[in-house]
C-alpha positions in Angstrom: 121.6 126.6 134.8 121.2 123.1 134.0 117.4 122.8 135.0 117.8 126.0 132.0 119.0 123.9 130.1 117.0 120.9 130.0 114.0 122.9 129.3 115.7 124.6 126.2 116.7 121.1 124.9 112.7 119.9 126.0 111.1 122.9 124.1 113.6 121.8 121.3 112.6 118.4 121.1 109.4 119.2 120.8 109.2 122.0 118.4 110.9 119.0 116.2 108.0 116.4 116.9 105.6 118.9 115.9 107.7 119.8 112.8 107.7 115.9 111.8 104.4 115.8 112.3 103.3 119.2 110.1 105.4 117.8 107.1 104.1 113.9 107.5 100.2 115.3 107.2 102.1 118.0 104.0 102.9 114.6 102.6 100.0 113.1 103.2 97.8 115.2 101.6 99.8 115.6 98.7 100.2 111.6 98.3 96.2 111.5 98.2 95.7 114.1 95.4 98.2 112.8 92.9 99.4 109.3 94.2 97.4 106.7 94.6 99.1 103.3 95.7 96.9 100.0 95.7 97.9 99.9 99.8 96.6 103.3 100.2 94.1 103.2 102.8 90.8 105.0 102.6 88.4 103.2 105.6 89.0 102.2 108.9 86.1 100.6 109.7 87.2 100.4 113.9 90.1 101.8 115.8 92.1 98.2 115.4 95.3 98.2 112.9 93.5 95.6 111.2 90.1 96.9 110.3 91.7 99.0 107.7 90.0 98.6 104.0 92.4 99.6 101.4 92.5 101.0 97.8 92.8 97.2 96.6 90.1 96.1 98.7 87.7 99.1 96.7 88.7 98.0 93.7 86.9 94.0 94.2 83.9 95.5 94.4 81.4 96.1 97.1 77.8 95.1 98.2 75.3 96.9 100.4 72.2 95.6 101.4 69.1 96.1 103.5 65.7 96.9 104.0 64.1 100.3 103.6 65.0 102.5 106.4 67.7 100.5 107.9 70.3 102.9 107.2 72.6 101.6 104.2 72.7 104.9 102.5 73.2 107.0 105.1 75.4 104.5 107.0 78.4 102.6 105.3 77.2 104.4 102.0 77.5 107.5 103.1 80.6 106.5 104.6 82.2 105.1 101.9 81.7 108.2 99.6 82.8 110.5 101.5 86.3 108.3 101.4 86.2 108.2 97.7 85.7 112.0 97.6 88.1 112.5 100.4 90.6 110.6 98.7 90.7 112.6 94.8 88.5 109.6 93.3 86.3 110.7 89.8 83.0 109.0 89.5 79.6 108.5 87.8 76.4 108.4 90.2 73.4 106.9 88.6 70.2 108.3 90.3 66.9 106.4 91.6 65.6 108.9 93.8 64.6 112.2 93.1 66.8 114.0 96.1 69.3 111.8 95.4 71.5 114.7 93.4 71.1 116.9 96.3 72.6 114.3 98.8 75.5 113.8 96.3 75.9 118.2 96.4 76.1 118.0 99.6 79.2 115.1 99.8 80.9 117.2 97.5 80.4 120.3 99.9 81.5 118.5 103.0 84.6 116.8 100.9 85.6 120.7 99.4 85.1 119.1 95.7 82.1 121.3 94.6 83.7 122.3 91.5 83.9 118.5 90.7 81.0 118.1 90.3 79.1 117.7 86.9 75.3 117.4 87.2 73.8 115.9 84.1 69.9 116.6 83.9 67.4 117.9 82.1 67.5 121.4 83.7 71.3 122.0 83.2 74.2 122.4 80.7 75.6 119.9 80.3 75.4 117.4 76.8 76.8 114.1 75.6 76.1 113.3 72.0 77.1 108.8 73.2 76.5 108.0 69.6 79.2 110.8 68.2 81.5 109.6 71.0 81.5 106.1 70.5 81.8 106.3 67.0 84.9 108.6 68.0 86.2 105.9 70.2 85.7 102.7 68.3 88.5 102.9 65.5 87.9 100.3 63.2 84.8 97.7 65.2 83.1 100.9 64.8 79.8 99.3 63.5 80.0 95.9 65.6 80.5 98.2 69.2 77.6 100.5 68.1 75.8 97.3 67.9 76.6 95.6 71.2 76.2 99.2 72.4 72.6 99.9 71.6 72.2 95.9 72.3 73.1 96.1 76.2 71.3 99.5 77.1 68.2 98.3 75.0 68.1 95.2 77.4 67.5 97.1 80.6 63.7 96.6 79.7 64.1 92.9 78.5 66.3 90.9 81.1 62.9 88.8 81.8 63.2 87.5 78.4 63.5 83.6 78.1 67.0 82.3 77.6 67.9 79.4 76.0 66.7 78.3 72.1 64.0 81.3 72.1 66.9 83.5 73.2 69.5 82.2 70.7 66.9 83.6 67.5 66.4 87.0 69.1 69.4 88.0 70.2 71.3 87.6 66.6 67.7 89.0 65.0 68.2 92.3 66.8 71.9 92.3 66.3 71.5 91.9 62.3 68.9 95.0 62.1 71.4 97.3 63.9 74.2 96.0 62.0 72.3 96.2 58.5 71.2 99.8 60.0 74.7 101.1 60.9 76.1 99.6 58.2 74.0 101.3 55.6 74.5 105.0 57.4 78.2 104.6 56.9 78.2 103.9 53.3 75.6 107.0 52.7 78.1 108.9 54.2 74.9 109.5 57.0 75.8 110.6 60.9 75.0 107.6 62.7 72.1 109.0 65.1 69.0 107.6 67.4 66.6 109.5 65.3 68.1 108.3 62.0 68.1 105.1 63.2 64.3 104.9 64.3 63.3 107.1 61.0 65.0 103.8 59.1 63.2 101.3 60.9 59.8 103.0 61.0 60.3 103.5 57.2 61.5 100.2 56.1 58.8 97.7 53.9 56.4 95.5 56.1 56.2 93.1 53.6 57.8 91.7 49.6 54.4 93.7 47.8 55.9 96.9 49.6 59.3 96.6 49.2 58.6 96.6 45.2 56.0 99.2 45.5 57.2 102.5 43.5 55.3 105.0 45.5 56.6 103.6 49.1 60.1 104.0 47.4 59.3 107.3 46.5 58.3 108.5 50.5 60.9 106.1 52.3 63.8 107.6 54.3 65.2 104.0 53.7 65.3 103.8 50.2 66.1 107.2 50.1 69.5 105.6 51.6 70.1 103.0 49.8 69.6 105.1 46.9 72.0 107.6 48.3 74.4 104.9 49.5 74.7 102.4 46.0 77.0 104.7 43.9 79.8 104.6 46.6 78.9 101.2 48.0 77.9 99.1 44.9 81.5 96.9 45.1 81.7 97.3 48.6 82.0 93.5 50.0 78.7 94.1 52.3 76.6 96.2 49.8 74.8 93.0 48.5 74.0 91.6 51.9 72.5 95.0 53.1 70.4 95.3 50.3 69.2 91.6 50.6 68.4 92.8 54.3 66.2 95.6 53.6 64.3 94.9 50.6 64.4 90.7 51.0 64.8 89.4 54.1 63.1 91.5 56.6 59.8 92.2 54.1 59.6 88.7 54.1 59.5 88.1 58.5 56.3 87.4 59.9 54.9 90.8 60.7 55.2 89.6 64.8 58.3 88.5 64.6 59.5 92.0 62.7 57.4 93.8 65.3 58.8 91.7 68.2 62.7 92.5 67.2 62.1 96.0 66.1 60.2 97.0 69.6 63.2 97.2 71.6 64.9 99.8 69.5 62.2 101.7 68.5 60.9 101.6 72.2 64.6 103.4 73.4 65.4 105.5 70.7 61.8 107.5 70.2 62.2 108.8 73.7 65.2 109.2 73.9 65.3 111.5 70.7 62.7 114.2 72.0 62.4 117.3 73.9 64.7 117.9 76.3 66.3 114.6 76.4 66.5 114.6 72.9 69.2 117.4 73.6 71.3 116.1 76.0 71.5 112.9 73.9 71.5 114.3 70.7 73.2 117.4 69.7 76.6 118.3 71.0 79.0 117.1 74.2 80.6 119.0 76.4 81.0 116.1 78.7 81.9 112.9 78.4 83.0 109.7 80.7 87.1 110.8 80.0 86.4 113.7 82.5 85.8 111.4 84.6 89.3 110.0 84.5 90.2 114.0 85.1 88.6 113.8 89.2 85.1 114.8 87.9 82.0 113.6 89.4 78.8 112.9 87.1 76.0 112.8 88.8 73.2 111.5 86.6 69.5 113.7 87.5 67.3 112.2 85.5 66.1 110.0 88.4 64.2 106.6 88.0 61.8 107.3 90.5 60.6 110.7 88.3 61.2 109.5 84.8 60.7 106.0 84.5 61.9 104.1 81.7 63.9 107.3 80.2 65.8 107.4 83.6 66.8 103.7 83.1 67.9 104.5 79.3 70.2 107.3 80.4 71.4 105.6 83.2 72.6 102.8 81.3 73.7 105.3 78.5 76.4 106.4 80.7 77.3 103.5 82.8 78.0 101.3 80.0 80.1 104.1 77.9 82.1 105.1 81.2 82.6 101.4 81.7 83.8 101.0 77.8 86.2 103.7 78.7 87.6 102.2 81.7 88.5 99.5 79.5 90.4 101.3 77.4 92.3 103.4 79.9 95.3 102.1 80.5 95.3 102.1 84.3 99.1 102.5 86.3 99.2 102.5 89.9 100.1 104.5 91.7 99.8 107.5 88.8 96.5 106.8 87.7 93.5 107.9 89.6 91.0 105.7 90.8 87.3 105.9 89.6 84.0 105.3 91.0 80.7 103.4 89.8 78.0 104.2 92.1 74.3 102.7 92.2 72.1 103.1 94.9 68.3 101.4 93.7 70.9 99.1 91.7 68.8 96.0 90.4 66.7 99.3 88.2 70.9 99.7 86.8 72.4 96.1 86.5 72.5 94.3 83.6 73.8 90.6 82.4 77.2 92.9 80.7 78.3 94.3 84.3 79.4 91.0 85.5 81.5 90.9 83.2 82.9 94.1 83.8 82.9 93.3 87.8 85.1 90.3 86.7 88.1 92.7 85.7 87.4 95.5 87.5 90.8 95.7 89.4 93.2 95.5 87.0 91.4 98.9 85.7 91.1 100.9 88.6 87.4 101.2 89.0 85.2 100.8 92.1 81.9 99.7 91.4 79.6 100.1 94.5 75.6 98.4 94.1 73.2 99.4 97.2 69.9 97.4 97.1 67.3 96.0 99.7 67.5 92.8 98.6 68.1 89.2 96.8 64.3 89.3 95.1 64.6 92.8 94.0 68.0 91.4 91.5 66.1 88.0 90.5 62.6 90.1 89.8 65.1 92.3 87.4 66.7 89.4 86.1 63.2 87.5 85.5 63.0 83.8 84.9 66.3 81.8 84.8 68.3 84.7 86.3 69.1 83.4 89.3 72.4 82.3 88.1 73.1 86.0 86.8 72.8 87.0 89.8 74.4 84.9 91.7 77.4 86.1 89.5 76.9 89.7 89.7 77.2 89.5 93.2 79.9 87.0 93.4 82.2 89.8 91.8 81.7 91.7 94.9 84.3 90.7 97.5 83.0 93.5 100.4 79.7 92.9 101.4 77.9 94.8 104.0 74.3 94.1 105.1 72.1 95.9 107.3 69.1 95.5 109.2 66.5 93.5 106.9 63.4 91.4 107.4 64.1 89.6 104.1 64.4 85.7 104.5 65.5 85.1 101.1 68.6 87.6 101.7 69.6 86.7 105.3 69.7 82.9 104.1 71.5 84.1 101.3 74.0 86.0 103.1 74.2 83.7 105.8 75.4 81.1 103.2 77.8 83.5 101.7 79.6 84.0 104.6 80.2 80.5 105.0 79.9 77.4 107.5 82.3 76.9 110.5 83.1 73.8 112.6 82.5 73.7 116.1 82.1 71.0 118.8 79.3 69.6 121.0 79.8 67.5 123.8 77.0 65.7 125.5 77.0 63.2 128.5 75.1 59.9 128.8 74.2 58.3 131.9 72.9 54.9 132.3 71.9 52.4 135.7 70.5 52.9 138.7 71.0 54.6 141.7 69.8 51.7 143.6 71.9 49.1 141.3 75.2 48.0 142.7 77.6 49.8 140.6 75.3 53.1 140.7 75.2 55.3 137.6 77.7 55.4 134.5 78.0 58.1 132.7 79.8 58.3 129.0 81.2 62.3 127.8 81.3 62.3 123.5 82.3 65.6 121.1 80.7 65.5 117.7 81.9 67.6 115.0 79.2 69.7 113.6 78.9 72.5 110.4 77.4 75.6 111.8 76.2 78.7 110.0 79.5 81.3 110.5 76.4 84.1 110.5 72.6 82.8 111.1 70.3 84.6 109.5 68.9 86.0 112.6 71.9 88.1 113.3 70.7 90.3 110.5 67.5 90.9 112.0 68.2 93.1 115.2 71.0 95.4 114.1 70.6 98.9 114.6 68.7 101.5 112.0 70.3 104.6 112.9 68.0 107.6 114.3 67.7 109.7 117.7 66.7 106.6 119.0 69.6 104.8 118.4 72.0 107.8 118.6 72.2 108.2 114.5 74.3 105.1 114.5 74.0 102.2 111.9 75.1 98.7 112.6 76.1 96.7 109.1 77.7 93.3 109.5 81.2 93.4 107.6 82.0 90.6 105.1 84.9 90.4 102.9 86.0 87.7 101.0 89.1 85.8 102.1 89.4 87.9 104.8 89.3 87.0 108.8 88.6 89.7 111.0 88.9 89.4 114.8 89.7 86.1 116.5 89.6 84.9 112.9 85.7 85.8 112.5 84.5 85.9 108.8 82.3 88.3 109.9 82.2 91.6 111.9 79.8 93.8 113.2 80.8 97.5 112.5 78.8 100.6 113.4 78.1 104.0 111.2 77.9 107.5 112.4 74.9 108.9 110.3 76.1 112.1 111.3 
């Protein structure tokens, strides 16, 4: 009876346990797809309690690096995405590679998210109109945010540009045209569009004789606008200036100088204006960075690798309005849910505007994620004097990870990232004879000494994933103000590419 008993009372016991256990993952699950604490964790990079990466730790940004081949995208990358998706995340994907949208279909397949995801390419549905957007979005700065707008995505194809004095004419040169431009569209009462935009600059006089001449006034789609614009405009506080612009000032540049400032635009917007591009750019939206902020993922198909220059343009397009509207959003842990910017091929994506952005990142609920193979490929981007840029870029990112890579310049570089550590050498002296009379005398000393944390050879062996190494990726582990363990700074964690 009793031996009855205590099995009744064991089945009991553990029917609870079980119970506990069914309603802890119920909770679980529902925590992840509407709750998002900044403690919530999405990696565990090792079975040890303290290897565990959290939703805080995403949000400071993160590094991955290494040469072709040795597994960063289909190691701690791949990795790492899945977590996002795993874990409810919305995100914009910026494409190099010309598979790289199918990789992305098939995280969102193995997560369950297929219906989140939003492929924007030249083959599908799916529009976004940026200039009707931000014009939507900018309330009253509308004309100064078009400007810095059209001023950071035109400088994907300039960072090399000098900096200094040479840079301090250009810069407010190119800044004045679009402002003039924009400006003058508004008071015509004119949708403010690429192909408007490079129809006024085409059109507008190369010089004082053609600004006076009647029959370039007559064929001009820029006088045409002023003409259009100076009933409404004529007391408007700017009218004067805008006019000075168009039919003073700029005739009266040196023809290289107009040339030099008008190349960047015209160079972008032509493009970007025709064919099928020219339709997803613009004519209507039916997508847009907020859906994002709803658990969408955009993936961006027009790759780099296939479409050059264009790819760049509508890469940049979309990662500089979805950062714009990070920065709007006003971001509440644990209710809001956390956003992804991904770039794999980054230094084709980066420009001198996302440091800033890294620099705040946190407080808005965005992890931005850069994959590259390298140090050089960022300062060849960046051009002359851009070390510094870089060096702030990647500064913002507090996770690094770095794989296999043959690179001096980067395992140096990373090697002096993770830091210096004291250590102690002892070393013994002897002196005399062994024939003298007091024999030999030997002296112990310690010198303190400043070591490398992580020499640059550590980065040279690690493993590259394949059937040859069991499709596992090794990636040393660096986070900033973090110890690992026995207070490392540095960790060596592996990767199923699996």
């Amino acid at each position: 009876m009793e031996a009855t008993l205590e099995r009744v009372l064991s089945l009991f016991r553990k029917s609870t346990v079980r119970q506990r256990k069914k309603i802890s993952r119920g909770r679980q699950t529902r925590l992840r797809k509407s709750d998002w604490p900044l403690n919530l964790p999405l990696v565990r990079f090792s079975e040890r309690s303290d290897d565990i990466w959290t939703l805080s730790d995403a949000f400071q940004g993160v590094s991955i690096m290494g040469e072709n081949g040795s597994g960063k995208t289909s190691g701690s990358g791949k990795h790492l995405a899945r977590k996002f998706l795993q874990n409810g995340f919305g995100g914009l994907v910026l494409c190099f590679k010309t598979d790289e949208a199918d990789l992305w279909r098939s995280y969102l397949q193995d997560a369950g998210r297929e219906t989140d995801g939003r492929f924007f390419g030249i083959d599908e549905a799916f529009r976004f109109n940026f200039m009707d957007y931000e014009t939507q979005s900018s309330g009253l700065d509308l004309a100064e945010n078009l400007v810095t707008l059209l001023v950071d995505i035109a400088s994907i194809q300039k960072r090399t540009e000098p900096t200094g004095s040479e840079a301090h004419f250009w810069l407010p040169q190119k800044k004045k045209l679009l402002r003039n431009a924009i400006m003058l569209l508004m008071l015509a009462g004119e949708p403010i569009q690429l192909r408007t935009l490079y129809d006024m600059i085409v059109s507008a006089p190369k010089d004082p004789t053609q600004a006076s001449s009647g029959d370039w006034q007559k064929k001009s789609f820029l006088f045409g606008l002023l003409e259009k614009a100076h009933q409404a405009a004529v007391n408007h506080p700017e009218w004067k200036l805008i006019v000075s612009y168009w039919m003073v000032e700029r005739p009266a540049l040196p023809s290289k100088t107009r040339e030099t400032i008008d190349a960047d635009f015209t160079g972008m917007f032509d493009p970007l204006t025709r064919g099928k591009i020219g339709e997803l750019f613009g004519t209507t939206t039916n997508l847009t960075p907020d859906d994002i902020f709803n658990g969408k993922i955009v993936i961006i198909n027009i790759p780099v690798a296939r479409y050059r220059e264009v790819g760049q343009f509508a890469a940049l397009i979309w990662a500089q309005l979805f950062q714009r509207a990070v920065d709007r959003r006003a971001y509440t842990p644990p209710r809001s849910r956390p956003v992804f910017l991904w770039e794999d091929e980054a230094h084709y994506f980066t420009i001198e505007q996302d440091a800033l952005f890294q620099t705040t990142a946190r407080s808005k609920g965005i992890s931005v994620v850069r994959l590259t193979q390298n140090i050089p490929n960022f300062l060849d981007a960046y051009g002359r004097d851009g070390k510094h840029k870089v060096d702030t870029l990647l500064g913002n990112h507090a996770t690094k990870i770095f794989h296999r890579n043959g690179d001096p310049t980067t395992n140096e570089w990373a090697s002096k990232v993770i830091a210096k550590e004291t250590s102690y050498r002892h070393s013994i002296s002897t002196r005399g004879s062994i024939h003298g009379a007091i024999g030999l005398d030997s002296q112990t000393s310690f010198t303190e000494v400043e070591e490398d944390s992580c020499p640059p050879k550590e980065f040279i062996g690690l493993k590259n994933g394949g059937k040859k190494n069991n499709y596992i990726v090794e990636g040393i582990l660096f986070q900033s103000g973090r110890l690992w363990l026995r207070d490392q700074r540095w960790v060596v964690r592996k990767f199923s590419q699996l």
